[in-house]
N, C-alpha and C positions, 0 to 999 in steps of 0.2 A: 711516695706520696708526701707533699710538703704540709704542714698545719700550720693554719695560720695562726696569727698571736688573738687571742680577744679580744675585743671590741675594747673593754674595759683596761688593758693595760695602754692606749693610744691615745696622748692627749695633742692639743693642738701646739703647737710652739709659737712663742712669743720670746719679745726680747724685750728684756728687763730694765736693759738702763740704767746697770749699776755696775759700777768699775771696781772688780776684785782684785786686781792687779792679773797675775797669771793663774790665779787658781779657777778654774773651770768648778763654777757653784752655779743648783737652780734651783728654781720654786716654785711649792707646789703648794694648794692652800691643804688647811691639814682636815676638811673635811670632803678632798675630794676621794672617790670612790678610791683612784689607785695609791695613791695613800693608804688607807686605812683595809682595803683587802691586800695590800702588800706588808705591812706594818711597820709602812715607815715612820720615823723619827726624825726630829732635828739631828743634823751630822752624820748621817746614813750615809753611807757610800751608795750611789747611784751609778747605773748603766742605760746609759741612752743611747738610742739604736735611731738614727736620724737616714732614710733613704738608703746609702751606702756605708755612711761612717756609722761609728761606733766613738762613745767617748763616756768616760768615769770620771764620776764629779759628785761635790759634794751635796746634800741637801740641805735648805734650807726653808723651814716650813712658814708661810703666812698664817696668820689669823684672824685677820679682820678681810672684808670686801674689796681687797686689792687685786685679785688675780680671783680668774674663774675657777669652776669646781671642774672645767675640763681642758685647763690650760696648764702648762709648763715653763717658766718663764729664765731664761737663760742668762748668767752674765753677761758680760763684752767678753771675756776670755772665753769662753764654753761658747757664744756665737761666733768667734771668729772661727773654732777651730772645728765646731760642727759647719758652719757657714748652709744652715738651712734654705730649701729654697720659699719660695708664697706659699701659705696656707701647708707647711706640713705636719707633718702629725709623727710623734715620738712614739717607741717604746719604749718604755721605762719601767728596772727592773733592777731586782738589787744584783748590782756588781761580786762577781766572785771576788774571794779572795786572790791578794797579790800571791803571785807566783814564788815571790821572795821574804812572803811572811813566817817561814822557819827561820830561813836563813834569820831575820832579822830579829827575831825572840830568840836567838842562840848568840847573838853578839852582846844583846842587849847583858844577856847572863853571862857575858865576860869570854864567849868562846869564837876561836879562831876560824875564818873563815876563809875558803880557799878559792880560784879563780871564777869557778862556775857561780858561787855562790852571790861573787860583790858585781858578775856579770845579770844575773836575775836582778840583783836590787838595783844596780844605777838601771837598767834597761826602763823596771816599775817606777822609776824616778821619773824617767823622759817620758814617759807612758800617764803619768799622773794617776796610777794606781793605788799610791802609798800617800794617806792622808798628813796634813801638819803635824800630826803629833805623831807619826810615824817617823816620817823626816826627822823631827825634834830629838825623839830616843833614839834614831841610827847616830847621831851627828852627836850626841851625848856620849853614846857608848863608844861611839872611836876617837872622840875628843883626847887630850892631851898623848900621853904616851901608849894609850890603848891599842893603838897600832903598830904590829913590828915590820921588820923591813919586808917581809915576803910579803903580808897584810897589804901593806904602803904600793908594792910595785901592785898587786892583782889588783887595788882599787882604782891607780892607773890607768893599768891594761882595760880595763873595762871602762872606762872612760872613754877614752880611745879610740875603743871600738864601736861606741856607744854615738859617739860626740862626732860633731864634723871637722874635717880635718882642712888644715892650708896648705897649700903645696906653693914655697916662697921659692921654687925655681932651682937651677943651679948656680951652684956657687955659694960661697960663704954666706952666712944668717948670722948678723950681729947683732946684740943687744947691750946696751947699757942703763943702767938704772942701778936709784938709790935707796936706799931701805933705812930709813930711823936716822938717817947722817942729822938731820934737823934737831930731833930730838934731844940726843946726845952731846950735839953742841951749845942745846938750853941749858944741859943739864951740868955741863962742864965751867957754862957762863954761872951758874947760880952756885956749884960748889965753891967758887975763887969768889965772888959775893961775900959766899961764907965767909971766907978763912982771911976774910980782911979784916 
């Protein structure tokens, strides 16, 4: 026997018309019903269940008469990647937690993480699971030499496996490029500047 969702978690979708860049953000005014029986808040992690897809995104609550008390109103990025069709209708619901949210309070506390673990976090990365200030303390906590080589290869590997790959054919793949050469030869012009 299937159940259907309530009446009251279904609002209508609209599109916003505000360019977040890639972060899938919507809006909801903060005295509509599923608001306030769900108890969201600004910066709520949201799960919207749009037809077939599925997509976790951030909230962002109205409070003046801009958007209805049974409307949902989506970024550009959250529309492209729901790509709703006329007149549909959302459920929205608070998003479980990321699947990679130990993992990632265990890095944060300076602990080592092994292939399965950095393969949960980038996957919740591509997934848009894991909110900016998530991102912010991963990328903090492995910043400088926080990562050792086996660390360095499984974040890789999960990359990798994660990411889309090129396949430049056979035969030799060459690359050339420079790194800081500009720099260094300011820096070389301005010491001899010095020492005149």
């Amino acid at each position: 026997m299937t159940t259907q969702a309530p009446g009251h978690t279904r609002l209508r979708v609209t599109r916003a018309g505000i360019d977040t860049y890639q972060q899938p953000v919507v809006y909801m005014h903060r005295d509509c019903e599923v608001c306030r029986s769900e108890g969201f808040a600004a910066m709520t992690r949201v799960r919207l269940d749009v037809g077939a897809r599925t997509l976790v995104a951030t909230l962002n609550v109205v409070v003046d008469d801009r958007l209805g008390l049974d409307e949902v109103a989506l970024s550009e990025a959250a529309w492209t990647l729901l790509d709703p069709m006329r007149d549909a209708l959302a459920r929205v619901r608070h998003a479980e937690p990321a699947s990679s949210a130990g993992a990632l309070r265990a890095k944060v506390f300076g602990a080592r993480l092994d292939d399965a673990q950095y393969l949960a976090l980038v996957q919740d990365v591509m997934e848009s699971r894991l909110s900016d200030l998530e991102l912010a303390a991963f990328v903090t906590a492995s910043a400088g030499d926080r990562l050792d080589n086996a660390e360095t290869t499984s974040l890789t590997r999960a990359m990798i496996a994660v990411g889309q790959r090129l396949d430049w054919g056979d035969g030799p793949v060459l690359d050339k490029h420079r790194v800081g050469g500009l720099q260094i030869g300011r820096q070389v012009a301005h010491q001899r500047q010095l020492s005149c």
